[in-house]
C-alpha positions in Angstrom: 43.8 -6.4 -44.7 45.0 -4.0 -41.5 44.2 -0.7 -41.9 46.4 2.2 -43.1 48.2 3.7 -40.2 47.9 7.5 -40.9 48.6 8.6 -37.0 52.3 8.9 -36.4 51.5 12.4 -35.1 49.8 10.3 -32.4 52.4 7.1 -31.8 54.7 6.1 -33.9 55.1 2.0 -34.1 58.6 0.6 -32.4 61.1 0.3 -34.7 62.3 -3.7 -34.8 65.8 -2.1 -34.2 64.9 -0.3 -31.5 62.9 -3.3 -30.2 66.3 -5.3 -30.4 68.3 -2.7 -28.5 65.5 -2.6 -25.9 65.1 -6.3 -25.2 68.5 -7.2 -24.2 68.2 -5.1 -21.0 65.7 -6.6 -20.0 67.5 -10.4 -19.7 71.1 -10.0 -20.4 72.4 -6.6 -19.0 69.5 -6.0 -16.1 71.7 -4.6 -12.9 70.9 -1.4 -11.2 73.1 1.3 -13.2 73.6 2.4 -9.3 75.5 -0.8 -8.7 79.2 -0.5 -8.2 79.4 -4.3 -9.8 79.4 -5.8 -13.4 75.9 -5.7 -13.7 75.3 -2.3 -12.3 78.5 -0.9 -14.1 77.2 -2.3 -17.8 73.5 -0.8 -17.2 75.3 2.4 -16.4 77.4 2.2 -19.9 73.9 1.5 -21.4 72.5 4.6 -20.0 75.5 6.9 -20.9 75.5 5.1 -24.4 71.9 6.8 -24.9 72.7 9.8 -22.9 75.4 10.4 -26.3 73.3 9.6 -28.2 70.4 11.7 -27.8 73.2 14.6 -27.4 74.5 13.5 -31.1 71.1 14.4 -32.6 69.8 17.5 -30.4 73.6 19.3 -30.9 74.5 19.3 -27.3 76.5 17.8 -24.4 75.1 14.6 -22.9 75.5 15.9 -19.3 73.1 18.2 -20.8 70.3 15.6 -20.8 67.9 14.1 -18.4 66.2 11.2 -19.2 62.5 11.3 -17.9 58.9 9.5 -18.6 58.1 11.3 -21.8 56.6 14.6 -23.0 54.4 15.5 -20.6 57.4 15.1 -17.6 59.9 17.1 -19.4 56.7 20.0 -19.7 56.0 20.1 -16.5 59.8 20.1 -15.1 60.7 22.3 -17.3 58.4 25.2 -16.4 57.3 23.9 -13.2 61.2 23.3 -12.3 62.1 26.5 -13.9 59.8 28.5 -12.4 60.2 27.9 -9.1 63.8 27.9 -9.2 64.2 31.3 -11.1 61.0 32.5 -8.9 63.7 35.4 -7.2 64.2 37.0 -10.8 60.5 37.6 -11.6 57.0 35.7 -11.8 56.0 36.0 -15.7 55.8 33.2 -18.0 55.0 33.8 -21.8 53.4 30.9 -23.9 51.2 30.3 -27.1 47.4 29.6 -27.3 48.2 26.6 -29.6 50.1 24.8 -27.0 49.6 21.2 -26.4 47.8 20.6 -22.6 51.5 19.2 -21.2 52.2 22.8 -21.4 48.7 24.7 -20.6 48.0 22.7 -17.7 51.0 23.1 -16.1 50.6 26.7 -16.9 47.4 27.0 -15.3 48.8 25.2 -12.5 51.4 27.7 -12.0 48.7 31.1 -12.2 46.6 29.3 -9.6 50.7 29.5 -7.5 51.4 33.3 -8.1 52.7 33.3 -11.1 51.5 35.4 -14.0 51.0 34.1 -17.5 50.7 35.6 -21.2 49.1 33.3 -24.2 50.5 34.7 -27.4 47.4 34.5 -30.2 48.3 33.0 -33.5 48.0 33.4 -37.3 45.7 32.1 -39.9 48.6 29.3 -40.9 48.8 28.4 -37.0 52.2 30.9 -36.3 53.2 33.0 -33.9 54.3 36.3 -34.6 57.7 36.8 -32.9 57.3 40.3 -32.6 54.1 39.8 -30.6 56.4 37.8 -28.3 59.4 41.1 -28.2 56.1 43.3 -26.9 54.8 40.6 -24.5 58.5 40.3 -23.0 58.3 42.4 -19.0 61.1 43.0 -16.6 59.2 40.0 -14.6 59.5 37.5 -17.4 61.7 34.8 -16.8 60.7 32.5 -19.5 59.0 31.8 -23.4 57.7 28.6 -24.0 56.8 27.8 -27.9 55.7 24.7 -29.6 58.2 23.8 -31.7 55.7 21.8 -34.4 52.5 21.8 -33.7 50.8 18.3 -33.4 48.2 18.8 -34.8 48.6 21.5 -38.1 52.3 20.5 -37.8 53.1 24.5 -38.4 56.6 25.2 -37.2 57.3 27.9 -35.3 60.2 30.6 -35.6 61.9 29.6 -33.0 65.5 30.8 -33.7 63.8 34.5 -34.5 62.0 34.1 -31.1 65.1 33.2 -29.5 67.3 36.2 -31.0 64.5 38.4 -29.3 64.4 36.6 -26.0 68.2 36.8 -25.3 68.3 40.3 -25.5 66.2 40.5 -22.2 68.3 37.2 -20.6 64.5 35.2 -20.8 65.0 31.6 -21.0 63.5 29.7 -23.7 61.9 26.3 -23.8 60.1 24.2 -27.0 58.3 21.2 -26.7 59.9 19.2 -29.4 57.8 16.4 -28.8 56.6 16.4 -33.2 59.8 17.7 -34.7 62.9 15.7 -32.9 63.2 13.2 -35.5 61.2 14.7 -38.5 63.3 18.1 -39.1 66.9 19.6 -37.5 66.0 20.4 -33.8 69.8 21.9 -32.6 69.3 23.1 -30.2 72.0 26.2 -31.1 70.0 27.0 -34.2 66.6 26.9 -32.5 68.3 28.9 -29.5 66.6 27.3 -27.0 67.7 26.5 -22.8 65.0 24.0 -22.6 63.7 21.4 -24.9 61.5 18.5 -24.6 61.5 15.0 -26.3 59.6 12.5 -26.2 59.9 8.9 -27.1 56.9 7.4 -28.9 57.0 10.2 -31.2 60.0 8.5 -32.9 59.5 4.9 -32.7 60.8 4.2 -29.3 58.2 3.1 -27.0 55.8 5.2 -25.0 56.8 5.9 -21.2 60.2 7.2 -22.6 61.4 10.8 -22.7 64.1 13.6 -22.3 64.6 16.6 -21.1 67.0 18.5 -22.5 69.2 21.6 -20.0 71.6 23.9 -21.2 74.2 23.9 -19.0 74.0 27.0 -16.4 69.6 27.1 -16.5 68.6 26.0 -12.7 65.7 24.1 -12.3 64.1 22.8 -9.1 63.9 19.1 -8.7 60.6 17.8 -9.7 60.8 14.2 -8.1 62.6 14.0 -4.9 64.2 10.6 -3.6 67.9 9.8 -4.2 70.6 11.2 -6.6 69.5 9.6 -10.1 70.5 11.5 -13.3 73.3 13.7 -11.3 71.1 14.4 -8.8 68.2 15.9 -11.6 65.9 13.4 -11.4 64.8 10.6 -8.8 63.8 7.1 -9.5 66.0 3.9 -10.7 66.8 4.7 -14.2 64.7 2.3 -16.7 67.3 1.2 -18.6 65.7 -1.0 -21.3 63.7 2.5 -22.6 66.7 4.5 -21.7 68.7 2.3 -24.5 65.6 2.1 -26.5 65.5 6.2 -27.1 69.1 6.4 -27.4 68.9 4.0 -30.4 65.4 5.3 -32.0 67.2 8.8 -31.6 70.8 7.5 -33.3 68.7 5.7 -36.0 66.7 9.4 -36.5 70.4 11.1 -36.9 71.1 8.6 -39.6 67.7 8.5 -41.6 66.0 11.9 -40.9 67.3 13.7 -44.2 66.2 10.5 -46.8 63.2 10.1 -44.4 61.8 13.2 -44.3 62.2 13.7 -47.9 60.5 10.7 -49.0 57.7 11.4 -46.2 56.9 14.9 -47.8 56.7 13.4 -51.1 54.3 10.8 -50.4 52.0 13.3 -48.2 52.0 16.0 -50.9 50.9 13.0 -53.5 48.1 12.0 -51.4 46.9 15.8 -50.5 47.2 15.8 -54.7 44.7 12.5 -55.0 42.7 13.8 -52.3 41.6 16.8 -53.9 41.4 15.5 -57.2 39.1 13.1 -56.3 37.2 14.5 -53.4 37.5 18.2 -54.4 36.6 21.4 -52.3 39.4 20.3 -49.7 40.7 22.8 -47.1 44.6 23.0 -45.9 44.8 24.1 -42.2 48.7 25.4 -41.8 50.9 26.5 -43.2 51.5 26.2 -46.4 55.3 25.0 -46.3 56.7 25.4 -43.0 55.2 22.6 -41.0 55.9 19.0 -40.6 57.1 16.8 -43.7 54.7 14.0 -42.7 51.6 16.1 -41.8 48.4 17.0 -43.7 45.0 18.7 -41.7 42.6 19.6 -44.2 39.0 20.2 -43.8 36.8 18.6 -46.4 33.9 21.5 -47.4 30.2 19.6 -46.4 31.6 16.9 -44.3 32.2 16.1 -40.5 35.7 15.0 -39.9 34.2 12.2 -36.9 31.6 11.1 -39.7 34.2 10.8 -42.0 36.4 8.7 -40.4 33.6 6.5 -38.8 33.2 5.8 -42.3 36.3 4.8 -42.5 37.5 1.1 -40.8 40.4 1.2 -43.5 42.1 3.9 -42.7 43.8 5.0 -38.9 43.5 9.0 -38.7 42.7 11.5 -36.6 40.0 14.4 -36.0 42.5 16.6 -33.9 45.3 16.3 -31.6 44.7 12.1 -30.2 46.0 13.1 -26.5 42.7 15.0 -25.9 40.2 13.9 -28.6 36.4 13.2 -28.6 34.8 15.9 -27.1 33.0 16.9 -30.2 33.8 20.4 -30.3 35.8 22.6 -32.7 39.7 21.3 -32.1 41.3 24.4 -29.8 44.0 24.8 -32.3 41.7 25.6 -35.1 39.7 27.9 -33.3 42.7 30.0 -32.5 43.9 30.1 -36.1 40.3 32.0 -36.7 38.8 28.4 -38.5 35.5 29.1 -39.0 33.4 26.2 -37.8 32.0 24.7 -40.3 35.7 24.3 -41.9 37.3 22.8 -38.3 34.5 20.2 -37.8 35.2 19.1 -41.4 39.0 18.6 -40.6 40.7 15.5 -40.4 45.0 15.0 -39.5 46.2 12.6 -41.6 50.3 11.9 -40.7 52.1 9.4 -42.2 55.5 7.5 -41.5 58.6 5.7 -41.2 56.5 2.3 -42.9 54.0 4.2 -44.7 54.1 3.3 -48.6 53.0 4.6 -51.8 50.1 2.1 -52.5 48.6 2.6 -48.8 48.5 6.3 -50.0 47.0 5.2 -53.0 44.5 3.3 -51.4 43.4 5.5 -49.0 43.1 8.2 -51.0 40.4 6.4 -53.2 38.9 5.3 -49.8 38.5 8.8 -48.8 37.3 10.2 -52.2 34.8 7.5 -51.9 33.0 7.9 -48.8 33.2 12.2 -49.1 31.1 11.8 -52.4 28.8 9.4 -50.4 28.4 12.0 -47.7 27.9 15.1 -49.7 25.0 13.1 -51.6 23.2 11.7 -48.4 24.1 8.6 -49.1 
């Protein structure tokens, strides 16, 4: 029997209908969407098929979007890119301490260039206070950058209050979307954000896939230079087969996110429910209600989280956020929500999914109950 896939927070498996959009471009439609020729003419409908697509779903226009190699690409150009381009205006960024590395490194990248940059601490539940970011705003700040959902407490963040506050000193705002696009509404005129990041094996489209979405009038500075790709935004021959592949993942996430997500949140509050009735002492880390429907962190009181799953060749979880795990120490995200250590050692991220069903839950749950009363005893 395969194991029960409880990491969509770290992949998410290819959807067979987005597998079927994908393959076609790789045999029957295969030109250079730069052609000016059949072949380069029906790659290019394929790309500006997607282009709408992903437009459809994030609320905007699709000359607004730039297709690029995934999350951490759309990070770096947008505050790299941004940065750089706005650099005349002022040389003060503003982030969060919870951010995922696509958007610390780059940050640290840009301190060690001249620019100055403010990490914004975060509550108990894994928020940011959006007052905190009103008193952090300067007359040098040119842009906010806030997680929308964090990967791995899946605590959203207020990101249309944030953006109220922003506006009134003309900072730009940017989210890495890369958890939520998909799993809850990211319009990008409700979250009232310039800048927003997607990427594609987040939503069962494959990995190497992503976007980066503009508003219309925010300069950014190119980020690879060659020819005119992507209206002149983005160099390199466009890869069409993912291109189509994100476009449909993303229609198919317009047209199933409401069901989806309801059904996802019901079977991950039934197995936090069988978890701590059978396991008992366990520990929710963020918040409460406003995070992600599909995930669950908790900390279980007297176990290690690595131990745990170790135990655990049934079940496909995590200890923390995937991109960056197995160092052994405390996961940075709970440290800055103020978990003590004991209870962020002891914390495992369960997030389930599109093919995730009621008896996995079931089973897993008893699985997990299982090998925490073993541990607690010794045994």
């Amino acid at each position: 029997m395969r194991p029960v896939y409880l990491d969509y927070n770290a992949t998410t498996p290819v959807d067979p209908l987005v597998t079927r959009e994908l393959l076609q471009y790789f045999e029957e439609v295969f030109g250079n969407p730069s052609s000016n020729h059949p072949y380069g003419k029906a790659a290019k409908e394929a790309v500006e098929l997607a282009r709408s697509r992903v437009a459809d779903l994030l609320g905007c226009s699709p000359a607004e979007v730039i297709f690029t190699s995934g999350g951490t690409e759309s990070n770096n150009h947008a505050l790299i890119g941004f940065a750089f381009a706005n650099r005349y205006r002022g040389n003060h960024i503003i982030s969060t301490r919870i951010e995922h590395p696509a958007i610390l490194e780059p940050l640290k990248w840009l301190e060690r260039h001249g620019f100055e940059v403010t990490l914004l601490p975060v509550d108990g539940t894994g928020r940011v206070d959006p007052a905190a970011v009103r008193r952090a705003v300067t007359e040098q700040t040119i842009l906010v950058s806030v997680i929308h959902a964090n990967n791995e407490v899946g605590t959203i963040q207020s990101l249309a209050e944030i953006g109220e506050i922003v506006k009134e000193g003309g900072v730009t705002l940017h989210t890495d979307a890369a958890q939520s696009v998909g799993k809850v509404p990211t319009r990008v005129d409700e979250l009232r954000v310039d800048l927003l990041t997607v990427a594609g094996h987040k939503l069962y489209a494959p990995k190497g896939i992503g976007a980066l979405y503009v508003r219309s009038g925010v300069r950014l500075d190119r980020y690879l230079h060659g020819a005119g790709h992507e209206a002149g935004r983005r160099a390199g021959t466009e890869n069409v087969p993912y291109i189509a592949a994100l476009g449909k993942a993303m229609e198919l996430a317009r047209e199933r996110m409401a069901e989806e997500s309801a059904r996802i949140r019901s079977l991950r509050d039934r197995f936090h429910a069988l978890i701590e009735e059978r396991a008992g002492d366990v520990l929710l880390n963020g918040h409460p209600a406003d995070r992600l429907p599909n995930t669950l962190n908790v900390s279980f009181a007297g176990v290690v989280g690595a131990e745990l799953l170790a135990r655990m060749p049934e079940i496909a979880a995590s200890t923390g956020s995937a991109c960056h795990d197995g160092t052994g120490e405390l996961s940075g995200v709970l440290k800055e929500m103020g978990t003590s250590r004991a209870q962020g050692l002891g914390a495992v991220r369960f997030s389930l999914g599109r093919l995730t069903t009621e008896e996995e839950i079931d089973r897993a749950a008893q699985v997990i109950a299982e090998q925490v009363r073993d541990l607690r005893a010794g045994r």
